[in-house]
N, C-alpha and C positions, 0 to 999 in steps of 0.2 A: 440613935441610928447614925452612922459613922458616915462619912460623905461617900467611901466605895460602895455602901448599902444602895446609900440614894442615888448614884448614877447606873445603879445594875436596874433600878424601880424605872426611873425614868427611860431607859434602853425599853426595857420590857412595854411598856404603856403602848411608848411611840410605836412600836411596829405591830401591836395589837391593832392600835388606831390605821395604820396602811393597810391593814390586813380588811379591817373594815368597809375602808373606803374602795379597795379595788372588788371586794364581792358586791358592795353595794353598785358600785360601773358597770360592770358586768350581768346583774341582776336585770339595770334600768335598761340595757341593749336590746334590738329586737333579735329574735332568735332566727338562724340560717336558715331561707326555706331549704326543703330537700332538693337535689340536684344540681344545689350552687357547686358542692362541694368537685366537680365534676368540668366544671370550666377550668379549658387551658389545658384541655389532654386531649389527645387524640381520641376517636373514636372506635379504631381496631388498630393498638398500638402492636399489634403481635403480627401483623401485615407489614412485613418490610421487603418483599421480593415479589415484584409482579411476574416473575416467569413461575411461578408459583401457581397461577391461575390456567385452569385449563376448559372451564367455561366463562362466558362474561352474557348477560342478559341485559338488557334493556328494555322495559316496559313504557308507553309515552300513551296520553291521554290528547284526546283532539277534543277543548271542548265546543270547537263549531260544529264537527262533526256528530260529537256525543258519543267517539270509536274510539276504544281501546289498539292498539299496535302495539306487538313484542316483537322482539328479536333477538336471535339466539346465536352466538357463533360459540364452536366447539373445538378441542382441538384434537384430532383425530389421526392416529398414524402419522404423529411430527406435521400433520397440514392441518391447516384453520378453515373449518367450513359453516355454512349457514345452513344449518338441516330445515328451519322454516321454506327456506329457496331451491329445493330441489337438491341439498347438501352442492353446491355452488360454490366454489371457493372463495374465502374473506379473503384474495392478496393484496387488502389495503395494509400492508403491514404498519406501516408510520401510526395510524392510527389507531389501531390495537394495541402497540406501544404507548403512543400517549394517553388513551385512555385509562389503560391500566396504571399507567403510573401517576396519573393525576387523582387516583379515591384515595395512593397512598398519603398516609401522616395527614389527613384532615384532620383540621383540630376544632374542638368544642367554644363556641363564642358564647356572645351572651346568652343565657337563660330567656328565653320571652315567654315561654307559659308552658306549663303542665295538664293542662289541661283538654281533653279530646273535642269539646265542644271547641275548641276555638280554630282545629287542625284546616276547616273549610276557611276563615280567612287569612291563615298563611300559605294556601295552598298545598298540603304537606296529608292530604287524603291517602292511603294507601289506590293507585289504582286498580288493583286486585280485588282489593276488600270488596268482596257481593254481600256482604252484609251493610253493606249504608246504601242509604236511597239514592242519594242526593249528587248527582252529575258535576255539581261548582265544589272545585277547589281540591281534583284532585290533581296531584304532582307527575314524576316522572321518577320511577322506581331503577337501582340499577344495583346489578347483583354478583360478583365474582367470587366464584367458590373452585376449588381442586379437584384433584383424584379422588372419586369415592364420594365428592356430593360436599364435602365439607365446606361451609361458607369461610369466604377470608375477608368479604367486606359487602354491605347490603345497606342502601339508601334512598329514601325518600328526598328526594329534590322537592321545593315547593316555588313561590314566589321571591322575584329581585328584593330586596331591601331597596325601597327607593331612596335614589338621590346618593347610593351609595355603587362602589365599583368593585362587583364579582364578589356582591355579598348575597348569599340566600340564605333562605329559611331551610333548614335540615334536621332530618331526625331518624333515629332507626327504626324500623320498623313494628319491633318488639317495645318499643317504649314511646310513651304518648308527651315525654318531654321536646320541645321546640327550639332551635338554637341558634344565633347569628351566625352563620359562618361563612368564610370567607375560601374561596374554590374558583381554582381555574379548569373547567371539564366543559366536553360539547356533545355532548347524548344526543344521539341522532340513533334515528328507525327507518334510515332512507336506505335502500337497498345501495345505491351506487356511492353510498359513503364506505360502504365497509369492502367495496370489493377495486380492482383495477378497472376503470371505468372507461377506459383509451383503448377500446377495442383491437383496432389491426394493430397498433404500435408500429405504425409507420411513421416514416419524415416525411413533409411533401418535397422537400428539395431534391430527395433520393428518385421520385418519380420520373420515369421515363417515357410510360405509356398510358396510354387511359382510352379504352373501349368502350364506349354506350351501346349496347344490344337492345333497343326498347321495341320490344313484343308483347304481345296479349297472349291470349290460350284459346284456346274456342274449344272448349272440356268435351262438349258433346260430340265433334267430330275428331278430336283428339289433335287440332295442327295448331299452328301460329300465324298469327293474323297482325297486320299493320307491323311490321318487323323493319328497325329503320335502324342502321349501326352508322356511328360517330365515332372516327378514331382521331382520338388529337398523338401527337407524339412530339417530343424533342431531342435533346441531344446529353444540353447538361442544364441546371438549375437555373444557369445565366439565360439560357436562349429563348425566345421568346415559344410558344406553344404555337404548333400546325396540323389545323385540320385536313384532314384527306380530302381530295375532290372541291376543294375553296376555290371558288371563281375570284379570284385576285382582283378584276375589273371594275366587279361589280360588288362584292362583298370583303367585310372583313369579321373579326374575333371582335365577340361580344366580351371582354376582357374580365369582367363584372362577375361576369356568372362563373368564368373557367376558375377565377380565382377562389369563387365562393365552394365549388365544387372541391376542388384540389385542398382548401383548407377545411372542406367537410371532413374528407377522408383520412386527415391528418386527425382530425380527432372528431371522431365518430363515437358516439357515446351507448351505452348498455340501456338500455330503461327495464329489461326484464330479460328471462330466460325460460327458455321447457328443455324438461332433459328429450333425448333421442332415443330411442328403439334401442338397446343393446348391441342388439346383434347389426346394426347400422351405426353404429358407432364403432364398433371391432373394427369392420370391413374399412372405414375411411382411416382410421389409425395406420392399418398394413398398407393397404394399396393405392385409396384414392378411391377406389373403385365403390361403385353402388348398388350395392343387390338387396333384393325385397322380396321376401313373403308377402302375405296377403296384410295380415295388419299392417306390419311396417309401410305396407301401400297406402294404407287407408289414413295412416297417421301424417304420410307426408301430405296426402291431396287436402287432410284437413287444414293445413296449414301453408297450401296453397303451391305445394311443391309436383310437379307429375315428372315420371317418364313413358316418353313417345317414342317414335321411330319417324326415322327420316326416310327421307323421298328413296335412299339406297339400304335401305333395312337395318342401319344401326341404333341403337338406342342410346338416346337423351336424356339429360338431366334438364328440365327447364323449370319455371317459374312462373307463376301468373302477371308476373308485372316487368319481366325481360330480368337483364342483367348487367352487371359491371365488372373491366376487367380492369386491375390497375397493376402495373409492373415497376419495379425498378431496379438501380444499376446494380443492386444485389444480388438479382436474381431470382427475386422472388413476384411469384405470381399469384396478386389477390383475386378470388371469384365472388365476386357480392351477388344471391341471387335472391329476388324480392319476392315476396310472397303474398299470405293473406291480410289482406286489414282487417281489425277492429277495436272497437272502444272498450272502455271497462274504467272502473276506477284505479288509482295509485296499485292498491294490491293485489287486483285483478291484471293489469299490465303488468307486475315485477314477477306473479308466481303464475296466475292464469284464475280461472274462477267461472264463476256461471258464465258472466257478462260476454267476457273475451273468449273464452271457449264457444262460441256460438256455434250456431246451427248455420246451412249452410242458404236458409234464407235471411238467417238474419247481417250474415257475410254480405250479401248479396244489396242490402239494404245499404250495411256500408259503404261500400264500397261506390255505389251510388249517390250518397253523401258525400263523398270524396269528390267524387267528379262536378260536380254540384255545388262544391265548398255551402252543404247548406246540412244541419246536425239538428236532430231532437232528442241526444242524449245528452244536453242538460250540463251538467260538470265532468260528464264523460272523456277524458281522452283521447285521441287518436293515435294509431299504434301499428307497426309492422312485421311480420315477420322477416327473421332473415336468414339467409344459411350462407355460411361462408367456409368455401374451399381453398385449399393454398398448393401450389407449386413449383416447383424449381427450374431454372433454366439457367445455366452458364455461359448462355451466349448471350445472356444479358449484360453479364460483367465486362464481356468486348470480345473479340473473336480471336479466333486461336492463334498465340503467338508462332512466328516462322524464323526459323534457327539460321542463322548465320550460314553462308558457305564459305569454308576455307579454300583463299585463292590458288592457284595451280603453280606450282613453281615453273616458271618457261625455261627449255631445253637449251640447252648450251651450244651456241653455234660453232661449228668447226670452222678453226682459222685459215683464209684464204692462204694456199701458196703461193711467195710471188712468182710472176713469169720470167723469166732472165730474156731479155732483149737480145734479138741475134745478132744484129747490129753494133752489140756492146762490145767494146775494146778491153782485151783484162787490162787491169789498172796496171801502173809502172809506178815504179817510186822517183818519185821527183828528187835530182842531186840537189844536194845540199847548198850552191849557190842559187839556186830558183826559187829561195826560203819565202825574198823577198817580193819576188814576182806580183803583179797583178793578176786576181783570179780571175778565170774566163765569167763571160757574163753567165752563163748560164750554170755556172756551180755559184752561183751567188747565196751569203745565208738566206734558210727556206723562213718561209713565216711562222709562229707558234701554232696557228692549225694542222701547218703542212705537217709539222714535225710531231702532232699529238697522235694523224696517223701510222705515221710511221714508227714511234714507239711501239716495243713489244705491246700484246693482247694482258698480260699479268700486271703489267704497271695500270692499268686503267679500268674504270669501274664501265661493267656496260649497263646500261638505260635501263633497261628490262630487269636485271636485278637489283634497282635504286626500286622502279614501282612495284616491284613482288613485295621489299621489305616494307614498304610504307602501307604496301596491300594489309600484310601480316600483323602489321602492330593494331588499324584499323579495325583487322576483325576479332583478334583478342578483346581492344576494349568493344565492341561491339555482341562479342559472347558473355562477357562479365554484364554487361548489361541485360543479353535474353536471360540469363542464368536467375537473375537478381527478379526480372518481370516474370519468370516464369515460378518462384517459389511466391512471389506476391500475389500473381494470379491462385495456385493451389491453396492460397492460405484464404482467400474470398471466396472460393468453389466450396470448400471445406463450412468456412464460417456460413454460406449461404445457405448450405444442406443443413444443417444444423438447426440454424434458425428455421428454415421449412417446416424439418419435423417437430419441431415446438411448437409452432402455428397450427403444426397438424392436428398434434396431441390436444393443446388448448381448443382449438373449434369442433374437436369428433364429438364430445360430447352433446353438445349445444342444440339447440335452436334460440337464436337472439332476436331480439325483441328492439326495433330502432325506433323513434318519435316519428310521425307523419312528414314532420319539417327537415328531420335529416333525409326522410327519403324523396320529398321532391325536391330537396337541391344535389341529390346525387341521380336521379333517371330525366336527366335533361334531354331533351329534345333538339332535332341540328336548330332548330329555328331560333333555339335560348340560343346558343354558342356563336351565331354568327347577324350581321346587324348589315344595314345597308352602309355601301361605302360611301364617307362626304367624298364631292365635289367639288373642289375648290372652286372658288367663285367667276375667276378669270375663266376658266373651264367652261362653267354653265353658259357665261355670256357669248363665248363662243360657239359653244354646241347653238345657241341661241340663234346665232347672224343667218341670216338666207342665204339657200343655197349658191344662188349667183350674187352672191356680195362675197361670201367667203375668198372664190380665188379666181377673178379676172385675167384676161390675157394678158399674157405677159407685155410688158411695152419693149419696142426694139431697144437694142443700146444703140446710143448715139457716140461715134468713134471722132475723135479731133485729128486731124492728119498733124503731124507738123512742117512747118514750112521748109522750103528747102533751105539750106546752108548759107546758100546763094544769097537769096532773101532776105533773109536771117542779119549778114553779114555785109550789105550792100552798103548800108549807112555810115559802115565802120571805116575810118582813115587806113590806107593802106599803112602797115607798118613796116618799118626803114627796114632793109637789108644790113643784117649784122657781119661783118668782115671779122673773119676769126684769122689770128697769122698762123701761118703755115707751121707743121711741124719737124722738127726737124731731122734731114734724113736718117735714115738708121745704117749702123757699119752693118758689114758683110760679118756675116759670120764663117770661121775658117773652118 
């Protein structure tokens, strides 16, 4: 065997022997469980467009409660609505946005188990599933699918990884593997998450007026009883608030309360809603106006709304618990009218239900609680009806601008002729030796006034047309100026109307639903708004003094004569006689 023999043997051996050793490596390895192979991918990598999504569900387990809670927003003719709430519209948009875009590109972490018996202590239970017993350890489901039903992404949320940050347990639904993942998402089932929760969307700066109307109803005789109206008003945002009819002397602004009031209104919060009668929602859309059938009667009184007639036969819109008016320099005019109370749990106050739908003794009971502050419903709620009307005024935005007058040009006076003196001598011409002559005094040169009148009328400006032009130029910049207020005014009339009918449109629908707490800081009483006035102390002690200590008779004055001159001067050395020399005479004058 030739030594190229031997080095082709030995080539061959050697990598028989590698070949060995790596099956043998490989052999002694433990083998991949299933679903390793699957970490580090997404879970619905074909989900890359969340405007894609035209449903989104949320399902949430409460296990103090032991109640399931869905929610459902939909999108529907280009608007997002919650068909669970009355189809209500979702305009939380920011958060429809980042919810959707936060299920995208979630990616697969670690594997923790495959196995279903273990789904209860990661939290990661389907809460749907009615096939399992067991109450502990179900998660929080959330599901976004398309047009047509098609899912584009569906999850089981379960528990935090502890001790770690924005890791949970996750898994699909279809498959009973477990996974570390890490997600930034906030799945909420709270109604005032998904919608505009800032009711009036007003400023309070903008506020100018604020009305209390607090009356009762007296159903049976059909009038209003205890009726007590508070109008605070001011000017501009800077000026302090004044109540009508405030005894200055004696009272002042309870400042505490107005403020707490004014920044209610500012943001006045949703907690629930019932849709309105149809054909009571048409009517406020067109005109404001309020007309009722028989149901539509029955619906409003259930909800604590009547109309009466006044002492002059026209008919009212009122309220069982009065009302509020608030305006500002917009022009717009908010009507808050309070209605019926009562309890109910979370989803009973957001959509209505046995509880809160009550009967009109159990209103009654309520309502009675109320006044009582004293409750045997338990974890029940407190809760309001409310209905809110909106309208326009332009004289809110400031009163009607007044147009410049252009000044009158004044008549041109005709120039006096002079008189010729009878007396007057026609002139001669002086010869020519008389050049030198001294002039008589009385043609002496005249002064520069003499001479300004006696200048032609054309050489000189007269008075009256120096103030017409200065008049003139005054009310040009004074037109450029109404011109400029008056397109700024119609651009606030215009924006005000505007906004109105959007107020309009967004509240015809409605009946809202406010917290017990926003409605007693908004039906305050004068006696909340106004406080007794301090005293200053110096004050009291004077109000204090007895009557005849306060102001004694006056005492005379006592007047000092002074002495005579005489007197005065008696002591004093005479002083010498001063001799002045004479001056000296003065010449005649010739």
């Amino acid at each position: 065997m030739n030594e190229k023999t031997k080095t082709l043997v030995f080539v061959a051996v050697a990598a028989v022997s590698v070949g060995i050793a790596a099956l043998s490596d490989s052999m002694s390895k433990p083998s991949q469980p299933p679903g390793f192979e699957q970490v580090g991918k997404e879970f619905y990598e074909e989900f890359t467009d969340p405007t894609e999504a035209t449903d989104l569900r949320v399902v949430a387990y409460n296990a103090d409660k032991a109640e399931i809670k869905a929610f459902n927003v939909v999108l529907k003719d280009g608007v997002w609505i919650i068909p669970s709430h009355h189809n209500y519209p979702a305009d939380g948009e920011s958060r429809l946005a980042e919810t959707a875009s936060s299920i995208i590109g979630i990616v697969r972490g670690a594997l923790i188990t495959q196995r279903k018996s273990d789904h209860e202590n990661y939290g990661v239970i389907d809460p749907l599933d009615d096939q399992t017993t067991s109450l502990i350890g179900r998660g929080n489901r959330i599901t976004l699918s398309k047009e047509g039903g098609t899912v584009l992404a569906d999850y089981i949320i379960g528990n935090k990884v502890e001790n770690q940050q924005d890791e949970y347990y996750v898994r699909s639904p279809d498959d009973n593997k477990v996974y570390r993942t890490k997600l930034k998402i906030n799945l909420s089932t709270k109604f005032q998450d998904w919608i505009e929760p800032d009711l009036l969307k007003l400023n309070k700066d903008d506020l100018t007026d604020v009305v209390i109307n607090k009356y009762s109803i007296d159903e049976r005789q059909r009038r209003l009883v205890g009726q007590e109206v508070s109008e605070l008003s001011r000017e501009t945002s800077a000026d302090d608030w004044k109540l009508k009819g405030l005894d200055e002397k004696t009272e002042e602004l309870n400042n505490d309360d107005i403020n707490t009031l004014v920044g209610k209104l500012d943001d006045l919060k949703i907690v629930g809603i019932r849709e309105k009668p149809a054909g009571l929602s048409q009517d406020l859309k067109l005109s404001q106006e309020i007309k009722v059938d028989a149901p539509t009667f029955l619906e409003l009184q259930s909800k604590g709304f009547l109309i009466v007639a006044d002492q002059d036969g026209n008919q009212l819109f009122v309220s069982n618990e009065g009302e509020l008016t608030a305006s500002t320099n917009a022009g717009i005019i908010y009507t808050l009218h309070f209605g019926e109370i009562f309890s109910g749990s979370d989803t009973e106050i957001e959509i209505g239900g046995t509880s809160s739908e009550a009967t009109p003794e159990k209103q009654a009971d309520d309502k009675e609680d109320a006044e009582s502050d004293e409750s045997t419903d338990g974890d029940l709620n407190k809760s309001r009806y409310l209905f809110v009307r909106v309208d326009f005024d332009e004289k809110l935005i400031g009163p009607a601008l007044t147009k410049p007058e252009k000044p009158e040009k004044p008549v041109a006076a005709k120039k006096p002729t002079p008189k010729k003196d009878v007396d007057e001598k026609p002139k001669t011409e002086k010869p020519a030796d008389t050049k030198d002559e001294k002039k008589p005094a009385d043609k002496e040169e005249q002064p520069a006034e003499e001479k300004a009148k006696d200048e032609p009328a054309e050489k000189k400006k007269d008075s009256d047309e120096v103030a017409y032009e200065e008049a003139v130029t005054q009310y040009e910049i004074a037109l450029l100026k109404y011109q400029d207020d008056v397109k700024a005014r119609e651009e606030k009339i215009a924006a005000g109307k505007k906004t109105a009918q959007e107020l309009t449109e967004r509240f015809a629908n409605w009946f809202y639903v406010i917290s017990a707490e926003s409605f007693e800081n908004l039906r305050l009483a004068r006696k909340d708004l106004v406080k007794p006035k301090e005293i200053p102390e110096e004050e009291k002690k004077e109000d204090e003094k007895p009557a005849d200590k306060k102001a004694g008779p006056a005492k005379p004055e006592i007047k000092v004569q002074p002495k005579p001159k005489a007197q005065t001067e008696a002591k004093k050395p005479a002083a010498k006689p001063t001799v002045k020399p004479a001056a000296p005479a003065k010449k005649e004058e010739k």
